[in-house]
MIKE-677319 format. One record per atom (N, C-alpha, C): residue number from 1; z, x, y. Coordinates in nm, 3 decimals. Each point is the difference from the previous one (the first is absolute). Layout:
<recs>
(NUM,(Z,X,Y));
...
</recs>
This chain:
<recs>
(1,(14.174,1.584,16.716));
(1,(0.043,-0.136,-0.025));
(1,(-0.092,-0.100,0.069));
(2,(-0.026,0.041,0.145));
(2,(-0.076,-0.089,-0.005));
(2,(-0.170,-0.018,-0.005));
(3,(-0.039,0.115,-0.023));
(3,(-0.098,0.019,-0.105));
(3,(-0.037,-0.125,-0.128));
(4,(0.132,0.029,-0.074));
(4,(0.034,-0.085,-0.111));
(4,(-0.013,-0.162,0.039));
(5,(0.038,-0.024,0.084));
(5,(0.005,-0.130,0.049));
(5,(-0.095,-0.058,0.076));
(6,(-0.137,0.087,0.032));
(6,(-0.099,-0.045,0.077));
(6,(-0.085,-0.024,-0.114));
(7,(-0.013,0.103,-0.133));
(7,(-0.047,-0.049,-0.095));
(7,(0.032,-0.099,-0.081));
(8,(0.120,-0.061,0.021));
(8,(0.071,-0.108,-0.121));
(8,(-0.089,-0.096,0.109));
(9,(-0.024,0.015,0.137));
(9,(0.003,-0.127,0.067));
(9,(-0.172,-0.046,-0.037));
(10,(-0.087,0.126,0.018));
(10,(-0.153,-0.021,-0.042));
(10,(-0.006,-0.037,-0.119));
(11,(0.114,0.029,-0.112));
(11,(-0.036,-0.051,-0.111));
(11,(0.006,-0.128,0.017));
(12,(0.133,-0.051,0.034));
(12,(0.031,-0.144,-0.008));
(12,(-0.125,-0.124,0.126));
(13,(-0.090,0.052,0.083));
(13,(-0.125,-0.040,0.119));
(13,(-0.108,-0.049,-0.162));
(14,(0.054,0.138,-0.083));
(14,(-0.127,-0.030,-0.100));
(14,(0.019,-0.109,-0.121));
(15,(0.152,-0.022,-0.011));
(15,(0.001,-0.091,-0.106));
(15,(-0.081,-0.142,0.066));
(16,(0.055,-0.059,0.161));
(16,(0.027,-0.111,0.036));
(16,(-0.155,-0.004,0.044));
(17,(-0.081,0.071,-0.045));
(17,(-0.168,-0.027,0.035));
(17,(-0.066,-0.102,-0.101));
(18,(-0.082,-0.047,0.037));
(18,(-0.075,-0.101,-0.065));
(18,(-0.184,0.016,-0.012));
(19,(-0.041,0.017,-0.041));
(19,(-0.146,0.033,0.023));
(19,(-0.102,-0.127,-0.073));
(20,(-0.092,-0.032,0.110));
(20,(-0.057,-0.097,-0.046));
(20,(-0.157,0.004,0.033));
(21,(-0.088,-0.039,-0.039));
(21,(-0.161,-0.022,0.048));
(21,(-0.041,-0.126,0.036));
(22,(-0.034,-0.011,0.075));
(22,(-0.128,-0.132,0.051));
(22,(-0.141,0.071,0.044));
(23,(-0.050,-0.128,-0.117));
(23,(-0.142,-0.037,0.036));
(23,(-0.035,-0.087,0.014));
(24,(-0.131,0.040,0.149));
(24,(-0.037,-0.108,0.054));
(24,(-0.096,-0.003,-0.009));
(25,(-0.083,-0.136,0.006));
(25,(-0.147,-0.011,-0.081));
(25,(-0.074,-0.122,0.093));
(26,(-0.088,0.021,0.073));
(26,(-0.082,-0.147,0.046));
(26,(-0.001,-0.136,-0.093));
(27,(0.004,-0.098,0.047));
(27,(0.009,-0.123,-0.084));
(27,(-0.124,-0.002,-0.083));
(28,(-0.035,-0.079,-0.081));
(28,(-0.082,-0.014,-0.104));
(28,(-0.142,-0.086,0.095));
(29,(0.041,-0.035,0.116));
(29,(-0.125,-0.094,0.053));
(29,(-0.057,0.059,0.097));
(30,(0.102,0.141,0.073));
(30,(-0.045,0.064,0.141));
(30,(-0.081,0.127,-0.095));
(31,(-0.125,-0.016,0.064));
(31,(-0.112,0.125,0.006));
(31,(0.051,0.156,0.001));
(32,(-0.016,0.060,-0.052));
(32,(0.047,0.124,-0.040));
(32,(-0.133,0.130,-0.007));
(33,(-0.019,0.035,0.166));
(33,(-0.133,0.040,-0.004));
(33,(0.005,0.188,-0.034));
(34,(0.177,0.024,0.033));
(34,(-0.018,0.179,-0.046));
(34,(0.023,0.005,-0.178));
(35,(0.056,-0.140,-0.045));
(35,(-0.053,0.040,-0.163));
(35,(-0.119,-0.056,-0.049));
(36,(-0.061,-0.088,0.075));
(36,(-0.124,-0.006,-0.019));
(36,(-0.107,0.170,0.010));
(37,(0.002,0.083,0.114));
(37,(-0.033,0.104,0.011));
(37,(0.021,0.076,-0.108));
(38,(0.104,0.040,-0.030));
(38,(0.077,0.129,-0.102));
(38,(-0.132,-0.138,-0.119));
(39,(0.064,-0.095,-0.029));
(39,(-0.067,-0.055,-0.182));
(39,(-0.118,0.030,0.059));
(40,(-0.143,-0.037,0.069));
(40,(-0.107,0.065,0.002));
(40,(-0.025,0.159,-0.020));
(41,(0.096,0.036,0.073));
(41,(0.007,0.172,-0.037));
(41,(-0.065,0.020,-0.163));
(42,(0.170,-0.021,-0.052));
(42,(-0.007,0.006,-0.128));
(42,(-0.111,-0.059,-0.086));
(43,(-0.052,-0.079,0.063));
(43,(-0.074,-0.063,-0.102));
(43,(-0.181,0.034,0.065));
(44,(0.001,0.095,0.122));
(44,(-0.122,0.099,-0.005));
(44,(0.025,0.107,-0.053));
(45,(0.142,0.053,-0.057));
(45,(0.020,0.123,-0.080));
(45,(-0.020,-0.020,-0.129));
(46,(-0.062,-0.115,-0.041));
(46,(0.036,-0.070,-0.162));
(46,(0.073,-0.037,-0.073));
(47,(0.134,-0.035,0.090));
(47,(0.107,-0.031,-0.091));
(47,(-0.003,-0.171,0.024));
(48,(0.032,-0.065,-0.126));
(48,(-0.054,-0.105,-0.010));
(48,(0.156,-0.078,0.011));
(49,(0.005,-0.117,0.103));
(49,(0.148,-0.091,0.006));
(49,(-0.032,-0.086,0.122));
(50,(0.079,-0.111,-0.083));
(50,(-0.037,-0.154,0.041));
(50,(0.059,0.009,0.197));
(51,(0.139,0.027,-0.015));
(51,(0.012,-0.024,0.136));
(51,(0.102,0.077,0.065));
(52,(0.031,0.080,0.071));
(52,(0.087,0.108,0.117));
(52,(0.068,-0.088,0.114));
(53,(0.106,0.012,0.019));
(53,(0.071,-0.057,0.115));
(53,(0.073,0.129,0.025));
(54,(0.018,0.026,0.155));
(54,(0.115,0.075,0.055));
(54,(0.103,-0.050,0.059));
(55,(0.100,0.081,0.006));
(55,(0.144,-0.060,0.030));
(55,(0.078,0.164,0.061));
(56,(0.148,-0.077,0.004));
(56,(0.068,0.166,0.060));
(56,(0.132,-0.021,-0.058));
(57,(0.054,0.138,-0.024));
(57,(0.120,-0.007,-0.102));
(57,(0.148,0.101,0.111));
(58,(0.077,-0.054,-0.019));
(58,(0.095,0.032,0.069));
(58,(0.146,0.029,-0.131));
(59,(0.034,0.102,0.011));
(59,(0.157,0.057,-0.059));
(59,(0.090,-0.013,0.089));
(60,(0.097,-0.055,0.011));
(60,(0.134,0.001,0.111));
(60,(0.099,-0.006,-0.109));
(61,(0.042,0.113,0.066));
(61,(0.169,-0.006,-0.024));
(61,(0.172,0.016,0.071));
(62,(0.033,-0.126,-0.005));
(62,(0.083,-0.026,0.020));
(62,(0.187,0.007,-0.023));
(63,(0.060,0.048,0.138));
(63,(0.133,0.033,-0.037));
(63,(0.078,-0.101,-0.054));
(64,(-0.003,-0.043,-0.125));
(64,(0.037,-0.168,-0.048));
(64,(0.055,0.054,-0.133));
(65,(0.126,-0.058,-0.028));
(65,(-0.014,0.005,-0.159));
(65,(-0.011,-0.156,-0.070));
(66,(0.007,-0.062,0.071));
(66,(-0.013,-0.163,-0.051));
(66,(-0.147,-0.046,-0.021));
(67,(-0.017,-0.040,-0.063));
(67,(-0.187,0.012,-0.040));
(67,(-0.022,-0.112,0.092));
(68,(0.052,-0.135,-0.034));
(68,(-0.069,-0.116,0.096));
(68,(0.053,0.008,0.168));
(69,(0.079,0.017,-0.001));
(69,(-0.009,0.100,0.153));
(69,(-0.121,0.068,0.050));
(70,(0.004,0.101,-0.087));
(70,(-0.134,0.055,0.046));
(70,(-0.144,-0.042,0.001));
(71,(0.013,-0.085,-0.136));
(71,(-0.144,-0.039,0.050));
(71,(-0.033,-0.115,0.074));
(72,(0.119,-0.078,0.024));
(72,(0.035,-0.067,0.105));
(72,(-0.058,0.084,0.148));
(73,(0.034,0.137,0.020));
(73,(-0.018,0.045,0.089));
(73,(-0.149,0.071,0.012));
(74,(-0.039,-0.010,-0.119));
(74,(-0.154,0.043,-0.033));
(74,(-0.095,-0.147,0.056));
(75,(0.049,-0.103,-0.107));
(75,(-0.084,-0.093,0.050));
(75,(-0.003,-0.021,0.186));
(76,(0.054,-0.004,0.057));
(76,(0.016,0.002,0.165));
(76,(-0.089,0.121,0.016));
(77,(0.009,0.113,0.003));
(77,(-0.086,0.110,0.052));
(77,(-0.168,-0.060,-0.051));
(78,(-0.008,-0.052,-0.098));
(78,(-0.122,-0.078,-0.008));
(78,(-0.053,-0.096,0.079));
(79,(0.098,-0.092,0.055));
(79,(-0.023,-0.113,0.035));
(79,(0.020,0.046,0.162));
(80,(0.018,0.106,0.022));
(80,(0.011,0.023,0.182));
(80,(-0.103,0.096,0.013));
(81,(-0.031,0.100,-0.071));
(81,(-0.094,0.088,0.027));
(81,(-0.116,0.056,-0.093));
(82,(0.056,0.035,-0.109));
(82,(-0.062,0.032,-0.082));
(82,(-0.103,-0.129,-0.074));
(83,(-0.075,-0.099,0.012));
(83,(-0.052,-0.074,-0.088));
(83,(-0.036,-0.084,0.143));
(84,(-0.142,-0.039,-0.013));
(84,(-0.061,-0.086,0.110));
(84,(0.001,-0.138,-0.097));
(85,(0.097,-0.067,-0.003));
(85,(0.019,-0.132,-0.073));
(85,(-0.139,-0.089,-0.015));
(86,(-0.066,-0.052,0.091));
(86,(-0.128,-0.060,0.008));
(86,(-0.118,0.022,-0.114));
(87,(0.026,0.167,-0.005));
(87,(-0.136,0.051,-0.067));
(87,(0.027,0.088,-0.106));
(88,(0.157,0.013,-0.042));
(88,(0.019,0.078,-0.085));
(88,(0.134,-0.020,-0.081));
(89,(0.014,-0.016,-0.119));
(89,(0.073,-0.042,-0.158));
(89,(0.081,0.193,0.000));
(90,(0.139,-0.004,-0.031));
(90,(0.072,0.123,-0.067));
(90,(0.058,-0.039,-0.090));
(91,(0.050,0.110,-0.052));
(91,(0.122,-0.014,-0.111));
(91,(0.044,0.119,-0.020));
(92,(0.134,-0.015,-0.032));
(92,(0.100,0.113,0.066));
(92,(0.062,0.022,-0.175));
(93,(0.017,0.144,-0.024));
(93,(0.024,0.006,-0.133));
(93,(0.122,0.128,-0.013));
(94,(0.081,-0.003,-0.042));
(94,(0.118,0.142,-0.010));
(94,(-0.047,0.094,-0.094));
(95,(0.014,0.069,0.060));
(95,(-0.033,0.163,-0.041));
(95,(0.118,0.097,-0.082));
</recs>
């Protein structure tokens, strides 16, 4: 029985999850010198393209079943740690 009930309980951890992505990307005016690197790469390997920017991608998921809650609680994890505001643009998208 309670077997039974440790699994009803993981099931129900799994309904109230929320899964979401942010990406974060340098602003359009700050210098971007490791995708500058990688696009020269590529483009001494011969592959031919106008312009490379790097950025970093983050999945979190959250014990939430209320969506703006959560990304309520997404946007904050951006704005405290995850995202250097000054020098860098995200956007947070559900999964």
């Amino acid at each position: 029985m309670k077997l039974i009930l440790a699994k009803q309980h993981l099931l129900n951890l799994k309904k109230n999850k929320l899964k979401f992505s942010v990406t974060v990307t340098l602003k359009k005016d700050v210098l971007d010198p490791q995708g500058k690197v990688v696009q020269n790469t590529l483009m001494n390997l011969g592959l031919n393209l106008k312009n490379i920017r790097q950025g970093k991608y983050f999945e979190i998921e959250v014990n939430e079943n209320d969506r703006a809650i959560a990304e309520e609680s997404i946007n904050k994890m951006c704005k405290k740690l995850l995202v250097n505001l000054i020098i860098e643009d995200y956007k947070i998208s559900k999964l």
